[in-house]
C-alpha positions in Angstrom: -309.1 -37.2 -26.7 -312.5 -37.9 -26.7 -313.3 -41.6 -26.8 -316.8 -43.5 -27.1 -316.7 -46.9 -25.8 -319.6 -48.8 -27.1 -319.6 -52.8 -24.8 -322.1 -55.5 -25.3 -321.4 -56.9 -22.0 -323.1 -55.6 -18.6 -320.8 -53.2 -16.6 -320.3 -54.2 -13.9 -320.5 -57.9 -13.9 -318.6 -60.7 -12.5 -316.8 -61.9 -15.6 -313.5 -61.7 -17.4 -314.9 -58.8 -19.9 -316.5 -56.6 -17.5 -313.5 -56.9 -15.3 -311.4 -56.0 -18.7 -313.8 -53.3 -19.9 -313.3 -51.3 -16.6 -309.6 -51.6 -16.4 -309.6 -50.7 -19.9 -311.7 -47.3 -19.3 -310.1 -46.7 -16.3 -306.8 -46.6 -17.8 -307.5 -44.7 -20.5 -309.1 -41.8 -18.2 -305.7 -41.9 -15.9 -303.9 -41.0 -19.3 -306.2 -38.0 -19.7 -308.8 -38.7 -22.3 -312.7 -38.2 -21.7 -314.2 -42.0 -21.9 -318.5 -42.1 -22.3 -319.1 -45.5 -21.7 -322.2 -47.5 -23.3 -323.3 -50.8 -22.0 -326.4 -52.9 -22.2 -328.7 -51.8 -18.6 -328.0 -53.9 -15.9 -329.5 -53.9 -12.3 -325.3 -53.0 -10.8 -324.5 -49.4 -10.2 -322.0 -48.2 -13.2 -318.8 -46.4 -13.1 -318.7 -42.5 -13.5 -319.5 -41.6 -17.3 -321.7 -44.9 -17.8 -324.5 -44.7 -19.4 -327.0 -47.6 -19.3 -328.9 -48.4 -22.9 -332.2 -50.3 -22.5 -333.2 -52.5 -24.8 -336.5 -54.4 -24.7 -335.5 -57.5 -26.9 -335.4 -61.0 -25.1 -333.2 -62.5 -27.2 -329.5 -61.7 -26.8 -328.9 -61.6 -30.3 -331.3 -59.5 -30.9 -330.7 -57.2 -28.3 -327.0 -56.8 -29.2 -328.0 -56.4 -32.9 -330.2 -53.4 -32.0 -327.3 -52.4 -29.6 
């Protein structure tokens, strides 16, 4: 299966939900399916299939709004 994983949080990042965003991809991919990742840019190197989205707001909100 094909699966699009859109995550507001920066991958990878020392937190509880970055930590839990990679397990989750990474277990799904060991069961076979084909995970694109999408995350807010960050200055970390990504995991394979990650795909960095830039967005010029300041504001958090607004950035995960346009997200």
């Amino acid at each position: 299966m094909r699966i699009v994983y859109l995550a507001a949080d920066a991958v990878p990042f020392p937190k509880g939900a970055s930590t839990r965003i990679q397990r989750t991809v990474d277990t799904l991919r060991a069961l076979g399916h084909d995970v694109a990742l999408f995350t807010p840019a960050s200055e970390a190197a990504g995991l394979d299939g990650h795909t960095r989205v830039v967005l010029p707001e300041a504001n958090y909100l607004a950035r995960m709004l346009r997200f």
